[in-house]
C-alpha positions in Angstrom: -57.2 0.8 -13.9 -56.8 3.4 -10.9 -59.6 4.4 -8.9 -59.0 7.8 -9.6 -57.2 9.1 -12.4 -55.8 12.7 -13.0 -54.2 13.2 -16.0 -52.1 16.6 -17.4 -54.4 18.8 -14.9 -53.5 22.4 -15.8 -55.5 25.3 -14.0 -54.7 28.8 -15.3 -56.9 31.8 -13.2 -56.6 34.5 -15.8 -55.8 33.3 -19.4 -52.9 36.7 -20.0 -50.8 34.7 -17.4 -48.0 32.1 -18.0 -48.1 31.2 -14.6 -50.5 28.2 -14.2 -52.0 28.0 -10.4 -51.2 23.9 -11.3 -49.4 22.8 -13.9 -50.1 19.6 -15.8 -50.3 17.2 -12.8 -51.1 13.8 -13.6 -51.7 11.0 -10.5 -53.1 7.7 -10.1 -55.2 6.6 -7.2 -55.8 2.9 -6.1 -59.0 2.1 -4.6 -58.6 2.6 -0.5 -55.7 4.2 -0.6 -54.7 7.5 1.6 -52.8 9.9 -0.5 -51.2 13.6 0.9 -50.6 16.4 -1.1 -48.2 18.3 0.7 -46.6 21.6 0.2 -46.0 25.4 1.1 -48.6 28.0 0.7 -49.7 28.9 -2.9 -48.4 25.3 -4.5 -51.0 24.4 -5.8 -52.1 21.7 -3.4 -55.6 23.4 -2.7 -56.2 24.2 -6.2 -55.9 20.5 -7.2 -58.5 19.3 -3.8 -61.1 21.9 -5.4 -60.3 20.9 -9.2 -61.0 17.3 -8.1 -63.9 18.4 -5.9 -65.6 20.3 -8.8 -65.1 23.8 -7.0 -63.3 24.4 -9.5 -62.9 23.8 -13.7 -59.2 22.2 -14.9 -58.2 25.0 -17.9 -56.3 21.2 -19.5 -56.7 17.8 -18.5 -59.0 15.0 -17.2 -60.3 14.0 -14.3 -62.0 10.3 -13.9 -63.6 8.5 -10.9 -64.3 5.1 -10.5 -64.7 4.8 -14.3 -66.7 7.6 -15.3 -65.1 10.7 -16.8 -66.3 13.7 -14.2 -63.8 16.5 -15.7 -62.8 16.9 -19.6 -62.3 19.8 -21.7 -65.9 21.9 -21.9 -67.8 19.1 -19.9 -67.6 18.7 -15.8 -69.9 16.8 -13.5 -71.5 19.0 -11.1 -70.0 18.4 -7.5 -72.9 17.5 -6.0 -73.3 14.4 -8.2 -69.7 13.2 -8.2 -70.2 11.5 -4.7 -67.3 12.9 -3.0 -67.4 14.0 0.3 -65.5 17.4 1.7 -64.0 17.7 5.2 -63.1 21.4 5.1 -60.3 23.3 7.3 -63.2 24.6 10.2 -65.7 21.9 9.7 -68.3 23.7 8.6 -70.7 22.2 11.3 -74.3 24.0 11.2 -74.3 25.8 14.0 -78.0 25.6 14.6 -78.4 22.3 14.2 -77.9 19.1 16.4 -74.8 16.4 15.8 -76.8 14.0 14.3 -78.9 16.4 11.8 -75.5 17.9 10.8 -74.8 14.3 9.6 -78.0 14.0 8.3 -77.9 17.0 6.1 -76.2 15.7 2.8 -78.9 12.9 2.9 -81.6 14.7 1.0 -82.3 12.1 -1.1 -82.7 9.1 1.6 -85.4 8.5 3.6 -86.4 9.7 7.4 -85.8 6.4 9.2 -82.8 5.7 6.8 -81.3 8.6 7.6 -81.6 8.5 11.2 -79.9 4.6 10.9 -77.0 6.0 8.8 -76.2 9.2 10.8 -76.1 6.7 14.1 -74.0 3.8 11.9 -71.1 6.9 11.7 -71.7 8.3 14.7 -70.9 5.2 16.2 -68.1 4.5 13.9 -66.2 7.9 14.9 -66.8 7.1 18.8 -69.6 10.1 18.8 -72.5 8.0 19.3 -73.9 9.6 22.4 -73.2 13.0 21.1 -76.2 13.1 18.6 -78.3 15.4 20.8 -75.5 17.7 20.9 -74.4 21.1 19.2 -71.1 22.1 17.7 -69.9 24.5 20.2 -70.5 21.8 22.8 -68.1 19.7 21.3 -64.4 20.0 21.4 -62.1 20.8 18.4 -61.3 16.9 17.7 -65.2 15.9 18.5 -65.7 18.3 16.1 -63.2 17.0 13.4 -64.8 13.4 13.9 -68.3 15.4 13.2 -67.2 16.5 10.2 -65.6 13.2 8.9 -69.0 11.4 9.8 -70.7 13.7 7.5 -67.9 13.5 5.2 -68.7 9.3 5.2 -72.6 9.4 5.5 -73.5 9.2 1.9 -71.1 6.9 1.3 -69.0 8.7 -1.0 -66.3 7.1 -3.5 -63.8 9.5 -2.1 -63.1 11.8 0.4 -61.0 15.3 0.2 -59.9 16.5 3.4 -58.3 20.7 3.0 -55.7 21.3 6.3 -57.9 18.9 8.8 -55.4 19.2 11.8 -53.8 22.4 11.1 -56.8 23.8 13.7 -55.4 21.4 16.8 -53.4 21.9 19.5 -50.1 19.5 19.0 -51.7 16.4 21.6 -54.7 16.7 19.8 -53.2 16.7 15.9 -51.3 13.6 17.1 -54.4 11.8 18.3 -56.6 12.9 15.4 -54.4 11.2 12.7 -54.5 8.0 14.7 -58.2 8.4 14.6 -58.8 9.8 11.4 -56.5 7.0 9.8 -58.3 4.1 11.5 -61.7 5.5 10.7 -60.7 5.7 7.2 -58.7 2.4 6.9 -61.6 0.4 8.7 -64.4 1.7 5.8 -62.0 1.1 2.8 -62.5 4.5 1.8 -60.2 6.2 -1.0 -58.9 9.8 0.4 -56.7 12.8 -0.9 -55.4 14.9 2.4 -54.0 18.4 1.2 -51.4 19.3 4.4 -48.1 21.7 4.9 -47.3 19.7 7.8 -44.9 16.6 7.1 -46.3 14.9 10.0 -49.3 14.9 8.9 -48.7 13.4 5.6 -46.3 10.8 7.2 -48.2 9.7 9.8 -51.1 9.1 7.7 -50.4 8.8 4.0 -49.9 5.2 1.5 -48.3 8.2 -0.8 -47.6 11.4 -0.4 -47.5 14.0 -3.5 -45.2 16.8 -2.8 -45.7 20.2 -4.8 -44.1 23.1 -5.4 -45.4 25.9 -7.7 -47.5 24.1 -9.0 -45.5 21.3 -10.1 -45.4 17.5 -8.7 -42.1 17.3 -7.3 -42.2 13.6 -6.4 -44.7 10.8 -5.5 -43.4 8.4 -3.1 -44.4 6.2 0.2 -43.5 8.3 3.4 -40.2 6.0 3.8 -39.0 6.4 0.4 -39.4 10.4 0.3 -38.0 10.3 3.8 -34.7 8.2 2.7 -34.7 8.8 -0.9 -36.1 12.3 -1.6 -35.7 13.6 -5.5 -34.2 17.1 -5.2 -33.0 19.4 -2.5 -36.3 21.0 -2.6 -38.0 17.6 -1.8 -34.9 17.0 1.0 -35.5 20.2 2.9 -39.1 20.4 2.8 -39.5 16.4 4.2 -37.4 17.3 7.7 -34.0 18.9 8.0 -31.0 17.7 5.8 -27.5 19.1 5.4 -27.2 19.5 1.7 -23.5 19.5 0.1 -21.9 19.3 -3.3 -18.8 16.7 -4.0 -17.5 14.9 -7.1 -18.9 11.4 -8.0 -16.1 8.7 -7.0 -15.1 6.2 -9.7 -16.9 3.4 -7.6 -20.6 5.1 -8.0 -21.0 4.1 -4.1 -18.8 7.2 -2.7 -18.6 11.1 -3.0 -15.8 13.0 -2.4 -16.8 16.3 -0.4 -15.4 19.0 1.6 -16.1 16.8 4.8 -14.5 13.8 2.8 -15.9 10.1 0.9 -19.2 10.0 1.7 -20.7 6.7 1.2 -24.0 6.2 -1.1 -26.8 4.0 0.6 -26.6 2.6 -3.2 -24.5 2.7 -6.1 -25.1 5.6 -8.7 -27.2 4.3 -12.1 -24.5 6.7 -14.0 -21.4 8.5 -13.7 -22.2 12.1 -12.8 -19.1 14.0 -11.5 -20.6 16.9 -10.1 -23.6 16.0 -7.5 -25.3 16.7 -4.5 -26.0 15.1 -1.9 -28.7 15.3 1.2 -27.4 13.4 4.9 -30.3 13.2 7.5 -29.3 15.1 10.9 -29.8 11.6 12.3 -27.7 9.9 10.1 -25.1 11.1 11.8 -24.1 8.8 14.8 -21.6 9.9 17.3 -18.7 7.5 17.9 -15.5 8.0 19.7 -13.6 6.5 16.6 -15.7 8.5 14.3 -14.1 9.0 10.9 -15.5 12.9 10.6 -15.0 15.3 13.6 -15.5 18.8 14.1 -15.8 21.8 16.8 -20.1 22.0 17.7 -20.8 25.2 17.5 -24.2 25.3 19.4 -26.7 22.8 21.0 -30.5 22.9 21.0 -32.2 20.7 23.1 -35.3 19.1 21.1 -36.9 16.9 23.7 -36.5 13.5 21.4 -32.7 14.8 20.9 -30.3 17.0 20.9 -29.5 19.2 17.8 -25.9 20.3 17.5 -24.2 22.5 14.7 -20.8 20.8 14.1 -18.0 22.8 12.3 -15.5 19.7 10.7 -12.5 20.8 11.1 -10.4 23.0 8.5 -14.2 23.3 7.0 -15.3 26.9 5.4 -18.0 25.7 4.3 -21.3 26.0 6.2 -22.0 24.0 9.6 -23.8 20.4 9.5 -26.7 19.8 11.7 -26.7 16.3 13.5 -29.1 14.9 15.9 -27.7 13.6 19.5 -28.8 11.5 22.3 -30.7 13.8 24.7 -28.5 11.7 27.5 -24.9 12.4 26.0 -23.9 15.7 28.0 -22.4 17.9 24.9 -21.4 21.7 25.3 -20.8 24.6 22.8 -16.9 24.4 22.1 -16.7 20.0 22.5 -15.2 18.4 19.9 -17.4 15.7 18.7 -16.6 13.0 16.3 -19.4 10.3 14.5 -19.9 8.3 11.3 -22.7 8.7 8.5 -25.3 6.1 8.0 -25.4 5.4 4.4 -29.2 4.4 4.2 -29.6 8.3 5.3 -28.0 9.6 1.8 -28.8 10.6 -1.0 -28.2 11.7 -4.4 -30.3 14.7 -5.3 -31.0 16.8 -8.0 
């Protein structure tokens, strides 16, 4: 049975609406796993975090943790007594208080000297051990992340919800702080829910990763799977920068015919669809003198990592594909480029 089980979780703010703020998401959680729910502004991503945090009441559905039913219908566990822990957007650090009684604080029920041992156990474990002393606003933004996920852990808590914990970081930071945040997490076993609008962030730190849109689950997948093998265009665009076109299913399920020519699947088709779309990866596009697709690049932008040109095929109307190009390879506006499609970067999509 899964650790954490949501089931048809419907929230609805003002009952004259037909708009739900979430509509009947259902997800299963394993025991130590890291799960992202990720998604634009107003999907519903938040909403879920505080339904599942007690914040706030499901209109439908079910919640159960570790066994115990905490959300149903009429009846809903307080959150204080669902032993979850919350690592909010800006911390929420006490201001007045040290490091080590900011960890302290959601110990009420422990005693002195077993508090003291436990704040200096997580301290330890999040590599602020000599920080105890210490206020917030002598700590840096990632010292103060680590603050707020020792807290977070203190208790010991069944799970953990982070909201949007590196969106406050500078990019060297963010990039540190999910290496952190993930060992920290991996290295206690402890279950946690990440609610990001940042596709790094979910890759770089997820088992799964929930991607929502109004509301709605879009798909559940591991970070290579969405990556290679996303759902729908929806799921294609928002997971990094594809080139979506249409084409007509060939007879062998393995190719599509499109205005840039076959195009060949990474696997065969389940069924015989003739109209379809399809997603290519910018960098499943590989230049190669004897390239079987060439075309006219329109502009370059240099990415650091690569090179991102805008290639018009030839005798094309249709709109320009985006491919990805060694930063070495010395490409100007007006060259005429030709490359090859990897097939294990396409994908049918709804």
């Amino acid at each position: 049975m899964s650790f954490l089980h949501l089931k048809d979780i419907t929230k609805l703010y003002h009952k004259n609406t037909e708009i739900p703020a979430v509509h009947s998401v259902s997800l299963n959680i394993e025991k130590g796993e890291i799960i992202s729910l990720l998604g634009p502004s107003g999907c519903g991503k938040t909403t879920t975090l505080r339904m599942i945090a007690g914040f706030e009441q499901p209109s439908e559905g079910t919640i159960e943790l570790d066994g115990r039913m905490i959300s149903s219908g009429e009846k809903a566990v307080a959150p204080e007594k669902r032993n979850i822990g919350m690592v909010f957007q800006d911390y929420a650090l006490f201001p007045h208080l040290t490091i080590k009684k900011n960890v302290m604080f959601g110990l009420n029920q422990w005693k002195t000297r077993e508090k003291r041992k436990r704040a200096d156990e997580v301290l330890d474990l999040v590599g602020l051990a000599s920080y105890g002393n210490r206020y917030p606003n002598e700590l840096s933004g990632g010292q103060q992340q680590r603050v707020a996920l020792a807290r977070a852990l203190a208790p010991k808590p069944n799970l953990i919800l982070m909201d949007e914990p590196f969106s406050n970081l500078d990019a060297g930071l963010r990039e540190k702080m999910r290496y952190d945040v993930t060992r920290i997490l991996r290295e206690t076993g402890t279950t946690a829910i990440i609610v990001t609008h940042d596709q790094k962030d979910a890759f770089a730190v997820s088992d799964r990763i929930v991607v929502m849109k109004e509301g709605e689950v879009q798909q559940i997948a591991s970070p290579k799977e969405m990556y290679r093998c996303p759902k729908n265009c929806f799921v294609a665009q928002f997971v990094g920068k594809t080139n979506l076109m249409a084409g007509t299913m060939c007879q062998d399920l393995k190719h599509v015919d499109t205005h840039i020519g076959k195009v060949c699947l990474a696997s065969h088709s389940e069924e015989m669809i003739e109209n379809v779309k399809i997603s290519i990866r910018p960098e499943g596009c590989r230049l190669s003198e004897e390239g079987r697709y060439n075309g006219v690049v329109e502009t370059v932008t240099y990415g650091g990592e690569f090179q991102e040109l805008t290639v018009r095929l030839n005798g094309s109307t249709e709109e320009a594909m985006s491919i990805y190009a060694p930063v070495e390879t010395d490409i100007e506006p007006g060259s005429v480029v030709s490359f090859d499609i990897t097939p294990e970067l396409v994908a049918l999509v709804e």
